[in-house]
N, C-alpha and C positions, 0 to 999 in steps of 0.2 A: 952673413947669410944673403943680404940683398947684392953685395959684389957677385957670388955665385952663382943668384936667380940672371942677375945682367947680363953675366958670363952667355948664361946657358939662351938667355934668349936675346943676343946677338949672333949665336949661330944659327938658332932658330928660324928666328926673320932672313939671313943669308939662305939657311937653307930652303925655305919660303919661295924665295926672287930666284934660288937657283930652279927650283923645280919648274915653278910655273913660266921660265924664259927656256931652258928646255928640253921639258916636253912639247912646248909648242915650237920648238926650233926643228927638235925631230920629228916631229910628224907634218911638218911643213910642205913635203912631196906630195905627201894624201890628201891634205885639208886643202893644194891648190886645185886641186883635181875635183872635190867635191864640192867646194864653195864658186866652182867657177859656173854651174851651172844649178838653176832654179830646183831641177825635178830632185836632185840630190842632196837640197837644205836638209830633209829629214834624216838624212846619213849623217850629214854633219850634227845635227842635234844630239844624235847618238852617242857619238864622238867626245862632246860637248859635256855631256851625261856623264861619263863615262873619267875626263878628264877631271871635271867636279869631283866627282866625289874619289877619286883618286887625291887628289890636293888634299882634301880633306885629311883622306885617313894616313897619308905620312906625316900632316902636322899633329896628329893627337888628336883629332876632333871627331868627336860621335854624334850625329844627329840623330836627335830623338823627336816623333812627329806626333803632333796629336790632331786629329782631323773632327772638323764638325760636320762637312757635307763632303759627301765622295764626288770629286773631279772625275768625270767619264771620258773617256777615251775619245779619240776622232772631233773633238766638239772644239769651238773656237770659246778662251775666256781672257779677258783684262787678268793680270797675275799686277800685285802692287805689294808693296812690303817698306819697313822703315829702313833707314839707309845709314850705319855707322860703320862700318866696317872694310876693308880689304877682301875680306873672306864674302860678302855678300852673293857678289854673283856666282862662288860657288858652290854654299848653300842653298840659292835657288834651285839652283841646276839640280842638285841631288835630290830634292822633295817633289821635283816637274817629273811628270812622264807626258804629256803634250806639247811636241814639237811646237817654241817659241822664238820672236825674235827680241831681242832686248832694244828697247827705244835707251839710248846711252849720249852723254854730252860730249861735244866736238872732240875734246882735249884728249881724249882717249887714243885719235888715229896718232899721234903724236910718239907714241908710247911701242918700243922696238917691239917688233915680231907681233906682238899682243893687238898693237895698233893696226898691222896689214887685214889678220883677221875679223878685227873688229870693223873697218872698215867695208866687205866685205858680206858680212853677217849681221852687221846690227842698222839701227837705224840712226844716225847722229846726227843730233842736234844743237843749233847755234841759239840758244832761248837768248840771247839781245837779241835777234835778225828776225824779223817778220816773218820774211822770205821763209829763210829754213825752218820756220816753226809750222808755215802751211803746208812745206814739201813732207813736213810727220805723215803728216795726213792724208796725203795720197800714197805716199809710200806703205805707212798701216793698209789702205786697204787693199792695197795690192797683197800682202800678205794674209791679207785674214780672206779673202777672194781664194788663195790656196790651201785654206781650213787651216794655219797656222792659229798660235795664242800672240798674245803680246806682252811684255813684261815691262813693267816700268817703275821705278823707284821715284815714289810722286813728290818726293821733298826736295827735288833736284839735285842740288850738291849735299853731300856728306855736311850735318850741322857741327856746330864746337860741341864736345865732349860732352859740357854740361847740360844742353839741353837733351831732354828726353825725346822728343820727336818734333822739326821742322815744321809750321804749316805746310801743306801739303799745294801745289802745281795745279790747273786744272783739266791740264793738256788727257790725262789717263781718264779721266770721267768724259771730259768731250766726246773721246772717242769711241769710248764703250756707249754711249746713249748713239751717240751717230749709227753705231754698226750693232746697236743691241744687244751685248754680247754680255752673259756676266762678268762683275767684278768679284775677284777673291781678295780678298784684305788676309792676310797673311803677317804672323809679329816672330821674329827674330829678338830671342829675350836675351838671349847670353853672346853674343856677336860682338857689340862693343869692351866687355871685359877682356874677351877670351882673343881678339887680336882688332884692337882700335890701330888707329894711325899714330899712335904714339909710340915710338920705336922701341922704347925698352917697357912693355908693358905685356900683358896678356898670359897666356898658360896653355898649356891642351886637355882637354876635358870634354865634358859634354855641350852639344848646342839644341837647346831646343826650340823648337818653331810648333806655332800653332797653325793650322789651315782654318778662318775663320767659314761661317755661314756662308753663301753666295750674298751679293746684293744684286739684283736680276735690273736689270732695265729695259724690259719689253713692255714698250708701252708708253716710254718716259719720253718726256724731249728736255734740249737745253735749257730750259726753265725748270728743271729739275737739278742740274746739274749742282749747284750748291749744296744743296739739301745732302744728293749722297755721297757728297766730294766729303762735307763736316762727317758722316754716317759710317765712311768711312774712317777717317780720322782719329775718333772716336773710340771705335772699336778696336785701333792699335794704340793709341793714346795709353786709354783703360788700363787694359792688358801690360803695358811696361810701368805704368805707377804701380798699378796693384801685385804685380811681382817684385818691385823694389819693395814696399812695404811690407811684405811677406816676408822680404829678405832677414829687418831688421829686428 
């Protein structure tokens, strides 16, 4: 039985890397046309949208959302969420409907066809380098200046397996207290089972994601920033122990 589960999820995973290199090989004529200029990021978003949850639904995967505060339209917000998975950014993608840009680490441009556009569309970051960690920061507000969100997975790199959630980066609360914008703490409960970085692992099934409360920072300054960096943390921390223990 588990040769045949293996079988079926090395095609799986091929089929995975087939789709998502291309689909974005093909549509490589449009996306250069719309990421070449500013005013058309939000066509690209669409796109983006669009692509997500397409990936999705040929691997098996259904997302299910349970929302505590309705995201409004047009409004700029910090999006943050815990980081185990392949699948990540394109669960985000399908629970977003405000045109976002992804703050993402350097290694990324490296990565065929996937890399051009990322380069292009996200923000990338060298977290050794000083340098590039301050160019975040002007480049966020450059986006959010265009009523853009910002999306950042604050654990930085993907943790080992075993742990449950990474200490969390403080680069996403920086910038949300800088530009005032809320944070949404958002938990990805089923991501790491259902397609981890371990090759022969995972299944298609359900994914669900909670949209927590807002955490609002009008008002706050950097001496604030620890407070709702843990407050954040916390509330996605919770949320994956207390669904494991549920599990068992």
């Amino acid at each position: 039985m588990n040769l045949l589960k293996n079988i079926f999820r090395l095609f799986w995973r091929i089929w995975f890397y087939g789709w998502v290199f291309f689909s974005i090989l093909f549509s490589l004529p449009v996306l250069i046309v719309v990421i070449s200029f500013d005013n058309l990021y939000k066509t690209f978003f669409k796109i983006a949208i669009f692509w997500g949850k397409t990936i999705l639904f040929v691997m098996g995967f259904t997302p299910v959302v349970k929302i505590e505060e309705e995201i409004l339209p047009n409004k700029s917000y910090m999006f943050i969420a815990n980081h185990a998975s392949l699948i990540d950014v394109m669960l985000m993608l399908s629970v977003m409907k405000n045109p976002a840009v992804f703050v993402a680490k350097k290694e990324v441009r490296k990565l065929p066809i996937f890399g051009y556009v990322a380069r292009k569309t996200s923000i990338l970051v060298d977290r050794a380098n000083e340098e590039s960690r301050k160019k975040v920061y002007i480049s966020a507000q450059k986006k959010l200046n265009q009523g853009l969100s910002i999306v950042i997975f604050p654990e930085g790199l993907v943790p080992e397996e075993s742990v449950t959630l990474a200490p969390f980066k403080k680069g996403a609360f920086r910038l949300a207290i800088e530009h005032q914008i809320p944070i949404i703490p958002i938990t990805f409960y089923d991501v790491k089972k259902r397609f981890s970085w371990t090759f022969f692992s995972g299944w298609p099934g359900t994914l669900r994601v909670k949209i927590h409360k807002f955490i609002q920072t009008k008002g706050l300054s950097l001496d604030d920033m620890e407070t709702i960096k843990q407050q954040a943390y916390n509330t996605i921390y919770n949320e994956l122990i207390n669904d494991t223990a549920n599990e068992k």
